[in-house]
GUDREN-912677 format. One record per residue (C-alpha): x, y, z; residue in three letters. Coordinates in pm, whole numbers, plus 50000, padded with zeros to 5 digits. Example, Ala and Ser with C-alpha at 12.3 -4.5 7.8 and 13.67 -1.06 7.14 Angstrom:
REM residues 2
512304955050780ALA
513674989450714SER
END
This chain:
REM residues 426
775997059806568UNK
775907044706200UNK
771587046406222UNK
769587035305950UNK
768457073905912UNK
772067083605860UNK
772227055505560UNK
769597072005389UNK
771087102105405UNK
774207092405262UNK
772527074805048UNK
770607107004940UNK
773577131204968UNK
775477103504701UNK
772617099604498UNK
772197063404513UNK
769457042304312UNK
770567011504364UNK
767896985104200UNK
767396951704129UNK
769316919404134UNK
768376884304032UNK
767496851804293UNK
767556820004196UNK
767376810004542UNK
770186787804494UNK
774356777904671UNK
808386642205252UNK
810496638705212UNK
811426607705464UNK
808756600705701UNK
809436587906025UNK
809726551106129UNK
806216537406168UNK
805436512306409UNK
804056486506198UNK
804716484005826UNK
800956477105704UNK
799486516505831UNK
799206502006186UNK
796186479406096UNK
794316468706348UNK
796946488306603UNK
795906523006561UNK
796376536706882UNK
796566575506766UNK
796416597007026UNK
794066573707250UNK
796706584407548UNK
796026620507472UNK
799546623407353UNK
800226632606993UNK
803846610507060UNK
801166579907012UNK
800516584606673UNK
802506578906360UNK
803606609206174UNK
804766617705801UNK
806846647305662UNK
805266651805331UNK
806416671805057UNK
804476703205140UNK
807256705605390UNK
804316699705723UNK
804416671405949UNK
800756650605881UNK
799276621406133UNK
799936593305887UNK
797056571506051UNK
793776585306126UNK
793196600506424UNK
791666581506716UNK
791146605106998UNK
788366600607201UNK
786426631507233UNK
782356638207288UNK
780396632206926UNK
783236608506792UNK
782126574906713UNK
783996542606597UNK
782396526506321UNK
779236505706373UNK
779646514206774UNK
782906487106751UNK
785896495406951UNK
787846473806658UNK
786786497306397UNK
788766521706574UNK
791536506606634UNK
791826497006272UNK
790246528106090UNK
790476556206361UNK
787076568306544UNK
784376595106324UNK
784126631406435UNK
781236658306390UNK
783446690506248UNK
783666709906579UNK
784576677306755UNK
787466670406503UNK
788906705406557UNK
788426699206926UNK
790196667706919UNK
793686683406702UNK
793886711606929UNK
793566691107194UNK
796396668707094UNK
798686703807022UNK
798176706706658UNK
795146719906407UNK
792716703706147UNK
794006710705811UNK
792466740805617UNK
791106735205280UNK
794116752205148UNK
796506728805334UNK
794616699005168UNK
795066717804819UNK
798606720204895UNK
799526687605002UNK
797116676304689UNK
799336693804490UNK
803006684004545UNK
801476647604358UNK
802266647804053UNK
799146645003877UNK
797326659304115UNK
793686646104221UNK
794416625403943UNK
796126602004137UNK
796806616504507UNK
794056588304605UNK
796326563404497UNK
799796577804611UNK
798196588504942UNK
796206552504988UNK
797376522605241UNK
798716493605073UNK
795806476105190UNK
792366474805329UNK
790696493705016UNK
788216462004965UNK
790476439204808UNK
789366404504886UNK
787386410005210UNK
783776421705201UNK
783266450305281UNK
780626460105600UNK
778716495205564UNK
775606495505764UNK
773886462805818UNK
775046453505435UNK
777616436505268UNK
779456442804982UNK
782246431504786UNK
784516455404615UNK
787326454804319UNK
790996461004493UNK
791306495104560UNK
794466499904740UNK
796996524104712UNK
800886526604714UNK
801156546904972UNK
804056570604824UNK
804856588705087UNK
803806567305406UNK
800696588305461UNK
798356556805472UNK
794946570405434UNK
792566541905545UNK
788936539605427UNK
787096549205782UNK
783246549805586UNK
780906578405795UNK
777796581706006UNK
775106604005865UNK
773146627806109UNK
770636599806168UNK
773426581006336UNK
773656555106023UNK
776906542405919UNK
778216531905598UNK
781456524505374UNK
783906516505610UNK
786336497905389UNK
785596513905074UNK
785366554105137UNK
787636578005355UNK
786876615905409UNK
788786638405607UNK
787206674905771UNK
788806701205624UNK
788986732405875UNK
786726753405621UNK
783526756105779UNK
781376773005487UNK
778586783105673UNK
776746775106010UNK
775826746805948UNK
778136728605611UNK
781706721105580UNK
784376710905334UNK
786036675505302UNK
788296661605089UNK
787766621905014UNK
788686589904798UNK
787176556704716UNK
788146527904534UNK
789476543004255UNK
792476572304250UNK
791036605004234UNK
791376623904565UNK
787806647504510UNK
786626675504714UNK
782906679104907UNK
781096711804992UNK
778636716205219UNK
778536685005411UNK
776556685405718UNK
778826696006029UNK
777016670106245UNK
778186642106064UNK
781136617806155UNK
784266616705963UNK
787546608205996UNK
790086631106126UNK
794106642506000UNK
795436666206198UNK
798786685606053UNK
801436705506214UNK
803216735106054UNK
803046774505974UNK
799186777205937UNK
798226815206008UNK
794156808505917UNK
792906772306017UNK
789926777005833UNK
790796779405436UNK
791916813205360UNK
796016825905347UNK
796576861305406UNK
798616888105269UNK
800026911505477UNK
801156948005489UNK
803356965905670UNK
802377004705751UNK
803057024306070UNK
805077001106224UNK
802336974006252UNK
801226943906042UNK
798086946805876UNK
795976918105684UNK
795676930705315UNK
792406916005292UNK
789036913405498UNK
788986883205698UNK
787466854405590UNK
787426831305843UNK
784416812605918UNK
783646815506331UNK
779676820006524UNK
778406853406464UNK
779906860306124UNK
778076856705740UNK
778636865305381UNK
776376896105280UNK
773516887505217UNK
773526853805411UNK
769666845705573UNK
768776877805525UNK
767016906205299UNK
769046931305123UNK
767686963705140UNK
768566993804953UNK
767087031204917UNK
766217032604564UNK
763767064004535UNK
763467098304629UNK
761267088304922UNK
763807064805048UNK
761167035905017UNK
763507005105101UNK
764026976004823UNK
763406941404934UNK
765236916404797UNK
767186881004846UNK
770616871904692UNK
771316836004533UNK
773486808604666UNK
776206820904430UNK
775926857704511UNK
776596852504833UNK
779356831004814UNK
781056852404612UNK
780556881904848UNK
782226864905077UNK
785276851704805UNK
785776888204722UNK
784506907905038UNK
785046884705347UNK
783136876605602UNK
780606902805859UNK
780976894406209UNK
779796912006534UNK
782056924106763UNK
782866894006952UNK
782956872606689UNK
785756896106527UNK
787596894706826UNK
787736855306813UNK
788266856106473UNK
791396872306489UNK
793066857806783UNK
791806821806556UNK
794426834306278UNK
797206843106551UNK
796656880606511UNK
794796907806682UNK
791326929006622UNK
793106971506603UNK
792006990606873UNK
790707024806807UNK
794227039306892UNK
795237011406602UNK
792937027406327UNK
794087063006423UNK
797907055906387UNK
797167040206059UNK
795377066105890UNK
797677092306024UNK
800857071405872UNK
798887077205522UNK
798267113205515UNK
795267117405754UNK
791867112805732UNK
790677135005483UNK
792517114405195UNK
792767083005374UNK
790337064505188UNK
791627068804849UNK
795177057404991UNK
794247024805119UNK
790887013104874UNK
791766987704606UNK
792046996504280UNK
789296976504233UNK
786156968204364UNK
784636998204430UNK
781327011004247UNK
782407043304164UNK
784517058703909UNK
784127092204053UNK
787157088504307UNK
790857081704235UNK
791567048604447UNK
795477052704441UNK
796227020004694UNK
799137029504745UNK
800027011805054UNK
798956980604920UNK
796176974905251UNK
793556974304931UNK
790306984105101UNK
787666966004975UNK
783406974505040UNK
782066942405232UNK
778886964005328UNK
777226955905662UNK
774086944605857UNK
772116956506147UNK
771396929906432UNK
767876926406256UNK
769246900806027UNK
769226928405689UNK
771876937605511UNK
772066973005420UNK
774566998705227UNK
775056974104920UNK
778586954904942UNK
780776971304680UNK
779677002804800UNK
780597004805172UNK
783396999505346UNK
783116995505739UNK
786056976006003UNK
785186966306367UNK
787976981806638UNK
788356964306991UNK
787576998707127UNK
784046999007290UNK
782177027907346UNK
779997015307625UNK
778976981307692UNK
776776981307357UNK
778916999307121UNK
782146998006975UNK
783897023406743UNK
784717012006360UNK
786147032006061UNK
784317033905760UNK
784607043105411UNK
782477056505179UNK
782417049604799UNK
782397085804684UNK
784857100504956UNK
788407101605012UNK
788207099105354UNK
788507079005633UNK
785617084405922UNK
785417073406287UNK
782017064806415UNK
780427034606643UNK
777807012806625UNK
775786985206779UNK
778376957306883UNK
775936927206735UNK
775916947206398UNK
777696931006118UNK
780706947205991UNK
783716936505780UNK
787576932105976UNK
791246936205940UNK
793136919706180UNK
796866934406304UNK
800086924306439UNK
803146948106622UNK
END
């Protein structure tokens, strides 16, 4: 097993000192015939049946069919606005983020990724520039009517759209986690399928005036409105893939980065430790907001075992088996020159070994953690993939590679470890 005293002796055999980072403790074409002319005002009846025939739909130029009202699914921790069952019909109810992806799939299609939303965003000409007002009803942005957020009352400039494209986005307001609700009539945001961490997600939102702007880290337990898409959508949670083809089997090109329970960036709520002396005394030591982030932009995500396994079934693919690994490594050469085969050309610490990619699977080092919550072997420097293969009902094998090695090695460790994935197709 991959033991903390076997790190520090690769560590030792490698002659690592690794010291020292910085915290700042910081992070349609045509669209279909609609029902009613005005967005179904005061008739949305989207999916209330728990048919997805109920609610209006809209080809848009990204070539995917989008609900061109919001939804209005009843689900558990969905709201309608101000506890009215008129809000709903007119604005569609507010979801918590797991609730909205509960309510698409439940209606046979998925919560847009944040990549979907950049997409569609960007077949507008102008872009966020103006996809408020292209994507925006022809009415009920303020206007004349006062608008009702919370137990206030506010009048607002016209801010109504011209609805381009028949998409119709209606300003639905939110409730905060305190159960509070506010600008209906003058603010719309939609859950975006990125979840960024435990707790935050993305959303993508307008107001009044015509930029279409993007929000990070918004509290998953909040309500917001809900578009659900249909359409080729391998990751539902932000990411597109590349692909490779090698021994007969479809590999992702890149570590998955798809946000699921039991998964993190490195260095995400816990310490980083590294062996940076000749007694192997470990280095404590926190990463910043933005570090970690970007471990996971460039690295991907570290899940446990079972959390890989969802993971990849999430993105319509498959965690390798043991069996998988084997073939794979074989097709390259074997393992003794594996590893310089398949790393990138590029992120990898070392200038020592000749990282020839030249299957284009472009290994990269996401590091790992133990199931204490640490994060050991530095990201950048290791390289270690989950198989579904257990080796008892604790363990599970993985492949691993090393930054000064050519190789490829089979080990297994601890199955609520954290360790990077590929995912696979036949």
């Amino acid at each position: 097993m991959f033991t903390r005293q076997k790190l520090r002796l690769l560590f030792a055999a490698a002659g690592v000192f690794l010291c020292c980072w910085g915290s700042d403790n910081g992070i349609g074409g045509a669209f279909e015939e609609r029902r009613l002319a005005n967005a179904g005002l005061g008739n949305n009846n989207c999916g209330t049946d728990g048919r997805s025939g109920s609610c209006d739909t809209v080809t848009m130029p990204d070539g995917k069919m989008w609900l061109a009202e919001n939804l209005n699914y009843k689900t558990d921790n969905s709201w309608c606005y101000d506890g009215k069952e008129s809000n709903c019909k007119k604005y569609g109810r507010l979801y918590t983020w797991e609730a909205a992806k509960a309510a698409c799939d439940a209606l046979g299609w998925h919560l847009p990724s944040y990549n979907e939303w950049i997409d569609l965003i960007g077949t507008i000409p102008g872009g966020n520039q103006n996809a408020g007002k292209a994507l925006k009803a022809k009415s009920g942005w303020g206007s004349k009517e006062s608008i009702n957020y919370g137990t206030s009352y506010y009048g607002f400039s016209n801010g109504n759209g011209t609805d381009d494209y028949g998409f119709s986005a209606l300003p639905g307001g939110y409730r905060d986690g305190n159960g509070a609700f506010s600008y209906a009539g003058y603010d719309g945001t939609w859950w975006t399928a990125w979840g960024v961490n435990e707790l935050e997600a993305t959303v993508f939102g307008i107001d009044n005036s015509d930029y279409m702007a993007e929000e990070w880290g918004l509290d998953k337990k909040e309500g917001r409105s809900a578009r659900c898409v249909k359409g080729t959508n391998d990751d539902r949670n932000g990411q597109t893939y590349k692909t490779v083809r090698i021994g007969g089997k479809t590999w992702m090109a890149e570590n998955l980065n798809y946000y699921t329970s039991g998964s993190w960036c490195y260095g995400e709520g816990g310490q980083v430790i590294i062996y940076s002396d000749e007694d192997y005394n470990a280095v404590y030591g926190t990463l910043s907001s933005s570090e970690i982030q970007a471990n996971c932009n460039k690295y991907g995500r570290l899940y446990t075992w079972e959390a890989a396994k969802r993971a990849c079934q999430s993105v319509g693919m498959r965690l390798p088996s043991n069996e998988d690994w084997r073939r794979l490594v074989e097709a390259v050469g074997g393992n003794s020159t594996a590893g310089s085969k398949l790393k990138s050309q590029n992120g990898w610490n070392y200038s020592g070994i000749s990282s020839t990619d030249e299957y284009g699977f472009s290994a990269l080092p996401g590091g790992f953690s133990f199931s204490d919550g640490d994060f050991y072997a530095y990201a950048g420097y290791f390289g270690i993939w989950w198989t579904a293969t257990e080796y008892g009902s604790d363990l599970a094998y993985l492949r691993g590679m090393y930054y000064a090695d050519d190789s490829v090695y089979e080990d297994n460790n601890d199955k609520s470890d954290g360790h990077s994935v590929r995912c696979v197709k036949d």
